[in-house]
C-alpha positions in Angstrom: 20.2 -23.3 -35.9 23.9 -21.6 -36.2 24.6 -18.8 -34.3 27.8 -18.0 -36.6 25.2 -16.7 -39.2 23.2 -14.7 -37.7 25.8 -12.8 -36.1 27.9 -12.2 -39.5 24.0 -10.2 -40.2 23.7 -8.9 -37.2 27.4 -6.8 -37.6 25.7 -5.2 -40.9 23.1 -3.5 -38.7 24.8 -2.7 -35.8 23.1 0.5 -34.5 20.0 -1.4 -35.1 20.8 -3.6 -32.7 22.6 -1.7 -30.2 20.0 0.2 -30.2 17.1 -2.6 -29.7 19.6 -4.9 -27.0 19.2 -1.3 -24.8 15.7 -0.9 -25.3 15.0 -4.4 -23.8 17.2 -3.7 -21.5 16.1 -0.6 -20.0 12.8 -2.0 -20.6 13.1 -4.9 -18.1 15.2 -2.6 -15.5 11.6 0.1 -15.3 9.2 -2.9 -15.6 10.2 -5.0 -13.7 10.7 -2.8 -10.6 7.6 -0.5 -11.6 6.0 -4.5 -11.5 7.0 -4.3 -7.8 6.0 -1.1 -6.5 2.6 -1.9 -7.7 2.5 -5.0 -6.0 3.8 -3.6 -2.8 1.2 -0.7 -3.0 -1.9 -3.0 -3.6 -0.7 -5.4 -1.0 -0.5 -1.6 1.5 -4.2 -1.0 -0.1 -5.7 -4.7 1.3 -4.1 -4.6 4.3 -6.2 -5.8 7.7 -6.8 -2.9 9.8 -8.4 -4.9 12.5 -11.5 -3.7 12.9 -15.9 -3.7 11.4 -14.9 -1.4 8.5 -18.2 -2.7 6.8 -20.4 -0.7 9.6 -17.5 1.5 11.4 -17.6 5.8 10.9 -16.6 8.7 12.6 -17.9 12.0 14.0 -15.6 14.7 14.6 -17.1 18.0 15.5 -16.2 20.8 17.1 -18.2 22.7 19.7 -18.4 26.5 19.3 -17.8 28.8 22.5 -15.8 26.1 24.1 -13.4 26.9 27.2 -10.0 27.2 25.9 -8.3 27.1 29.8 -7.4 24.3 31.4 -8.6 24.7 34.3 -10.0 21.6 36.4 -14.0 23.8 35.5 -13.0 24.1 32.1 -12.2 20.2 31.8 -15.0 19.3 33.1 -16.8 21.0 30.9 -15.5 19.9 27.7 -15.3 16.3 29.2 -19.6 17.2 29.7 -19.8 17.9 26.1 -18.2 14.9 24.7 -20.3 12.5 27.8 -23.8 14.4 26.5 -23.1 13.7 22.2 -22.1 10.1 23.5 -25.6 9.5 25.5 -26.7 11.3 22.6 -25.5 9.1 19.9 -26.0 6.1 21.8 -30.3 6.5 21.3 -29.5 6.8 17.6 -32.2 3.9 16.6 -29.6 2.7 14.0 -26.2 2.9 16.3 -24.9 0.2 17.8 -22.1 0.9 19.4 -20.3 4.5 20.7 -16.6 5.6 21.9 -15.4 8.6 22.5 -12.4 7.7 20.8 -9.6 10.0 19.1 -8.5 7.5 16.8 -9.1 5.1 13.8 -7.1 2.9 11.4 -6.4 5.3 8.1 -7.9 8.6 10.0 -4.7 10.5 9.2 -3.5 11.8 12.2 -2.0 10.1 14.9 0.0 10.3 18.4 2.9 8.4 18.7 5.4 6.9 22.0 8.0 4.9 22.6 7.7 1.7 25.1 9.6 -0.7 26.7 9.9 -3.1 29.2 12.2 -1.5 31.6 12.3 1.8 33.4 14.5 4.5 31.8 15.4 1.9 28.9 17.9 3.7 26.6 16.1 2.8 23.8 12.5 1.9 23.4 11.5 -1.8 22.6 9.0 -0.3 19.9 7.2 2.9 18.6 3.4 2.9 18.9 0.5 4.4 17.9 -1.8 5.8 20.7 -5.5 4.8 21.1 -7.4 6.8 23.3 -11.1 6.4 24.2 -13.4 4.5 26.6 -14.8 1.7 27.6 -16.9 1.2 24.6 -13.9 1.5 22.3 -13.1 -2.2 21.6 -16.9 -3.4 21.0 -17.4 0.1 18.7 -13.9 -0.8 16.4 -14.9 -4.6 16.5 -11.3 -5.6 17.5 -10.9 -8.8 19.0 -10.1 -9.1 22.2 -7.9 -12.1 22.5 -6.8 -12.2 25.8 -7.1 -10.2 29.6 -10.1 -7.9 30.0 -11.4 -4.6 28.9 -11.4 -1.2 30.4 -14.3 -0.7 33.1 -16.0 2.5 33.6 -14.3 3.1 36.6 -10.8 3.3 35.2 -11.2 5.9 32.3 -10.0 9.2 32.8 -10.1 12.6 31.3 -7.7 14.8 30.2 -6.3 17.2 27.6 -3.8 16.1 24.5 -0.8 18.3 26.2 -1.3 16.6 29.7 1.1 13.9 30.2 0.0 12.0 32.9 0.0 8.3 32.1 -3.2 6.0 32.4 -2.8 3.1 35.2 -3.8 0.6 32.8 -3.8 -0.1 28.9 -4.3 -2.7 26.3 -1.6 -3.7 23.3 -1.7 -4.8 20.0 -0.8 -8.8 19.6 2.2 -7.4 17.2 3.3 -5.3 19.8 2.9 -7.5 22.7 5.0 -10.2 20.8 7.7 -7.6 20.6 7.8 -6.7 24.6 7.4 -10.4 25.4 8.0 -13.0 22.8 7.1 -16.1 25.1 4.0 -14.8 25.1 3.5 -13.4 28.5 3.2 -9.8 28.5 -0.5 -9.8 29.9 -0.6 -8.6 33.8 3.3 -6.8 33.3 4.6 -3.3 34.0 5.6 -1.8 30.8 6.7 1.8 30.2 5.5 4.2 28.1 8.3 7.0 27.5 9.4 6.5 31.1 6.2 5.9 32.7 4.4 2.6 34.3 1.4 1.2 32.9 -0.1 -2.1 33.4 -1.2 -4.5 30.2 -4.7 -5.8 31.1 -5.5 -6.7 27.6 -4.8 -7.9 24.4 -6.0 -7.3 20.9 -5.5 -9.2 18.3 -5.0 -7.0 14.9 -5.0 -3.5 15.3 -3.5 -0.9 13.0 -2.2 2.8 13.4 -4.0 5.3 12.5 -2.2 7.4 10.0 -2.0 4.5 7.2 0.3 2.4 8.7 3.0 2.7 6.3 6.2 2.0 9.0 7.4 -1.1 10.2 5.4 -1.1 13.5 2.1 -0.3 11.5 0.2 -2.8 14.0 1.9 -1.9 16.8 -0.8 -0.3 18.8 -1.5 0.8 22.8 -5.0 1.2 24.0 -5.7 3.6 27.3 -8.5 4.8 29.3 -9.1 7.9 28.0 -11.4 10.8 26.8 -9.5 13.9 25.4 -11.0 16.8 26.5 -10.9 19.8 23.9 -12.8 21.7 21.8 -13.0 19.2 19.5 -14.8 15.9 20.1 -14.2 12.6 18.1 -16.5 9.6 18.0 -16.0 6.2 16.4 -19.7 4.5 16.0 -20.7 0.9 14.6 -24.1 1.2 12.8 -25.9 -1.6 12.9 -25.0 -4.2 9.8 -26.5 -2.9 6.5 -27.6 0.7 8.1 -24.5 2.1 7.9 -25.7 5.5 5.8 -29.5 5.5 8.0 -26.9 5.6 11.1 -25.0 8.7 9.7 -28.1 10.9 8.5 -29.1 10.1 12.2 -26.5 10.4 14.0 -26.0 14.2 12.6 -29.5 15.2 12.9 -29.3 14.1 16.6 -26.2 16.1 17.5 -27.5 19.5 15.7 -31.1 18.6 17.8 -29.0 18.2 21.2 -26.6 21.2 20.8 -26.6 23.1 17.9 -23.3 25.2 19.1 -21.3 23.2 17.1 -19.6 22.6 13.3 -19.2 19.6 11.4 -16.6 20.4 8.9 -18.2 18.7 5.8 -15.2 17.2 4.4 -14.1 15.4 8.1 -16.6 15.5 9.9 -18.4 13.0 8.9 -16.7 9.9 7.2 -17.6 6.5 6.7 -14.5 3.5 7.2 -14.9 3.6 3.3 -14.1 6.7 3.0 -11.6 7.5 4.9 -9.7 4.7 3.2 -10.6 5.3 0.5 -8.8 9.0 1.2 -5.7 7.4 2.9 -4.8 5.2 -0.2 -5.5 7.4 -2.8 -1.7 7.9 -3.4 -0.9 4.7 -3.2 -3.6 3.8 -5.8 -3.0 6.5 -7.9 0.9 5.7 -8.2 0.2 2.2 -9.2 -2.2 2.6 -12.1 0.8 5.4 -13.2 3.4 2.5 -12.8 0.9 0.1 -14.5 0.5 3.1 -17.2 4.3 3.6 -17.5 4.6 -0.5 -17.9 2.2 -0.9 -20.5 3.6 2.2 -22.9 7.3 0.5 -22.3 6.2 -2.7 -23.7 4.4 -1.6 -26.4 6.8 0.8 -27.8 9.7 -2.4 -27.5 7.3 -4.3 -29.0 6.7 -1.7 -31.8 10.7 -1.3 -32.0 11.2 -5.1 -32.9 8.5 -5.3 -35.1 9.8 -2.2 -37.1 13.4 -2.9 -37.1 12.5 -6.7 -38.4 10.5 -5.4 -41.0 13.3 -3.0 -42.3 16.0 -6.1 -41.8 13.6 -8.4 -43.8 13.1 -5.3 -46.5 17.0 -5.1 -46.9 17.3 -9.0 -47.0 14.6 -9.9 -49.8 17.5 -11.2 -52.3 19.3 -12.9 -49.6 16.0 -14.5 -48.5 15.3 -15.7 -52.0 18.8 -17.2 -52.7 18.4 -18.9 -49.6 15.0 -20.0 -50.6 16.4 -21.0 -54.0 18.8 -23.2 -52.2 16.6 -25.0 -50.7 15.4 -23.3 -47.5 11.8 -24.1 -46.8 9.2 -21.3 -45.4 8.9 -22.8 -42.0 13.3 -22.6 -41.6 13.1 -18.6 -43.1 10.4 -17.8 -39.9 12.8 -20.0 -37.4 16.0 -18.1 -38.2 14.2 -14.5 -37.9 12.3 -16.3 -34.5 16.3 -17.3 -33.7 17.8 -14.0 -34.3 15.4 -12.2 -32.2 15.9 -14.8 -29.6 19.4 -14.0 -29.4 18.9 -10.3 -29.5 16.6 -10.3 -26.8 18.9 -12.6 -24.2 21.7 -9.8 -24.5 19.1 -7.4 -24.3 17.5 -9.0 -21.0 20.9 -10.4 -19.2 21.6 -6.4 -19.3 18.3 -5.7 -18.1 18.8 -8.0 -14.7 21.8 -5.7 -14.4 20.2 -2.2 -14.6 17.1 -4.0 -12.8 19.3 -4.5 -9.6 21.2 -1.4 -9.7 18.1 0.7 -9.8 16.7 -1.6 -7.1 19.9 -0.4 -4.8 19.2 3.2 -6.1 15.5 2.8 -4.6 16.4 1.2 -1.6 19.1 4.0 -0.7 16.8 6.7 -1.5 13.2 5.5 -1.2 14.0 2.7 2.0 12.4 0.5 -0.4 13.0 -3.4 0.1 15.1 -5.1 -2.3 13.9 -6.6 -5.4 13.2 -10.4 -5.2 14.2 -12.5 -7.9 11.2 -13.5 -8.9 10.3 -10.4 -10.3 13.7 -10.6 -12.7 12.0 -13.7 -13.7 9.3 -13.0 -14.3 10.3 -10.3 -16.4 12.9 -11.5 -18.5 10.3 -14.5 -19.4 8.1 -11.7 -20.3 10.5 -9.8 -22.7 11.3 -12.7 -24.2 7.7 -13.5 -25.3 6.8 -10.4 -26.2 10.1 -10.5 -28.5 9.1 -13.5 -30.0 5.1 -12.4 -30.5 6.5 -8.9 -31.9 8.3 -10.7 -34.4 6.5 -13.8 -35.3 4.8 -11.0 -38.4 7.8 -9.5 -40.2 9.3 -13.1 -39.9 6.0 -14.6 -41.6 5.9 -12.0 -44.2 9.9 -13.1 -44.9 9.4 -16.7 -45.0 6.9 -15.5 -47.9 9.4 -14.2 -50.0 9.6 -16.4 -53.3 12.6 -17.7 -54.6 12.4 -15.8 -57.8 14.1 -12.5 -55.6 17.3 -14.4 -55.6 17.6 -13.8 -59.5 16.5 -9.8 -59.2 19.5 -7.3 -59.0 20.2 -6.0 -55.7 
């Protein structure tokens, strides 16, 4: 097939063109990096969190007429509250496993510090998320305790979210532990916590943050020996496997039999794993069937554009097509050169599409801190522009290659 053709009638429809070559263009810049957004959301959505989501769910309640002081009397009050729903929850027939525990992967909120490996580092080795709760809290996650020991009753402590005083001992994340010590040997060190000394005991092996996790240290975790002490109290409880909703009617009735001084705000206080993801990728989900939305509308309405501009071409070339048909052209040559010409259109169309692609990809990344396109996406899409060109106009070429010879003798 000769390109010198198909250009000399491509220059009598110029707008047409121009305006189709864009459209496949832009087409492949919004797909094609809408394509990758949704893959980096879904891939955020299946994430590990490191722990029995299938029986995991949390209790956060809050006890009415609670001391507010923080006194040492006060304290120990509050910190008899929380011990009391524990022992309580604990003889739920269908509870497995308790921790007073103010955190879980995708909860929302989370306390954050910086640690290192060296007194008064300048600047920390690694953020963190905090995990605070007691000796039950590994077992009651489900983490996987990889290497070292757990915490013993003896070492947890109590104290309130404003008290800064540092727990003797903690436990780290496997990502985290890699950072402080790539050989490997963190277990038994001194590492500081925004200044402080604490000794790694343990080691877990997945273990993610609990607000969603969507930073760079998202499994960067530290585990310490300790109960919060406040008006609010938060439990993390592993029903046993397949009585996950039996646990939770349970577990309720038991606290509201024990002490009824207390609320359970009905749209946190009581949340299955499932939920509460559920809740922490709603966003993400929700952008990605919009992108998937937006991807589908762009391809149709190019595909629409092709098929409508070749159908007006093959209107405006009936007498051409028959003289050429007179001369000799079979049907199947008429379908290849409208095939050909689309072909050619839609390779200027998608070599400016790899263009705009990576330009909005360096617009994203400058404003959004979005990674950078990989190739493969381009690929991918240009593969898929050009298919869909040739699919959209594989019909107005047909109906052309049926055009009889006779037009070549009608008038123009």
């Amino acid at each position: 097939m000769r390109l010198h053709p198909i250009i000399a009638a491509l220059k009598q429809h110029k707008a047409g063109v121009v305006l189709i070559v864009l459209q496949i263009a832009l087409t492949l810049a919004i797909v094609s990096n809408a394509v990758f957004i949704i893959a980096q959301r879904l891939d955020r959505v299946n994430r590990a969190t490191g722990v029995d989501e299938a029986n995991l769910f949390r209790i956060s309640t809050l006890f009415v007429g609670a001391p507010l002081s923080d006194d040492k009397a006060s304290l120990d009050k509050l910190d008899a509250l929380q011990l009391s729903d524990v022992d309580t929850l604990r003889h739920v027939p269908d509870v497995l496993s308790v921790s007073a525990s103010n955190a879980m992967p995708l909860q929302g909120g989370i306390w954050v510090g910086g640690i290192g490996i060296k007194p008064n580092q300048k600047t920390a080795t690694s953020t963190f998320g905090y995990y605070y709760g007691d000796e039950q809290m590994i077992p009651t996650l489900g983490v996987r305790l990889i290497a070292g020991r757990n915490f013993n009753a003896g070492e947890i402590i109590h104290h309130t979210i404003n008290d800064t005083t540092m727990a003797p001992v903690s436990i780290v994340s496997k990502h985290l532990a890699d950072k402080l010590y790539p050989k490997g040997d963190v277990l038994g060190k001194t590492v500081f916590i925004d200044d402080k000394p604490t000794a790694v005991i343990g080691i877990v092996d997945t273990l993610q943050v609990s607000n969603g996790g969507h930073m760079t240290w998202a499994y960067d975790t530290v585990m310490q020996p300790v109960r919060l002490s406040g008006a609010l109290g938060n439990y993390a409880l592993r029903a046993k496997p397949g009585r996950m909703q039996e646990a939770m009617r349970e577990a309720r009735a038991a606290l509201f039999a024990a002490n009824l001084m207390r609320v359970m705000p009905a749209s946190w206080g009581l949340q299955s794993m499932s939920d509460i993801r559920g809740k922490a990728y709603r966003g993400d989900r929700g952008l990605a069937i919009l992108m998937v939305a937006v991807c589908v509308v762009l391809l149709g309405v190019t595909a629409a554009g092709i098929v409508g501009l070749t159908s007006f071409w093959v209107g405006q070339r009936r007498r051409q097509i028959g003289v050429r048909r007179a001369l000799g052209a079979r049907r199947i040559d008429i379908l290849r050169y409208f095939q050909f010409e689309n072909l050619f259109i839609a390779s200027t169309g998608v070599v400016m599409g790899v263009l705009l692609a990576l330009g909005l990809s360096l617009w994203l990344m400058s404003h959004y801190e979005m990674p950078r396109i990989p190739v493969m996406y381009l690929l991918v899409g240009v593969v898929a522009l050009l298919l869909i060109g040739q699919i959209a106009v594989f019909v107005p070429a047909r109906r052309a290659s049926l055009v009889p010879p006779v037009e070549a003798t009608r008038a123009a």
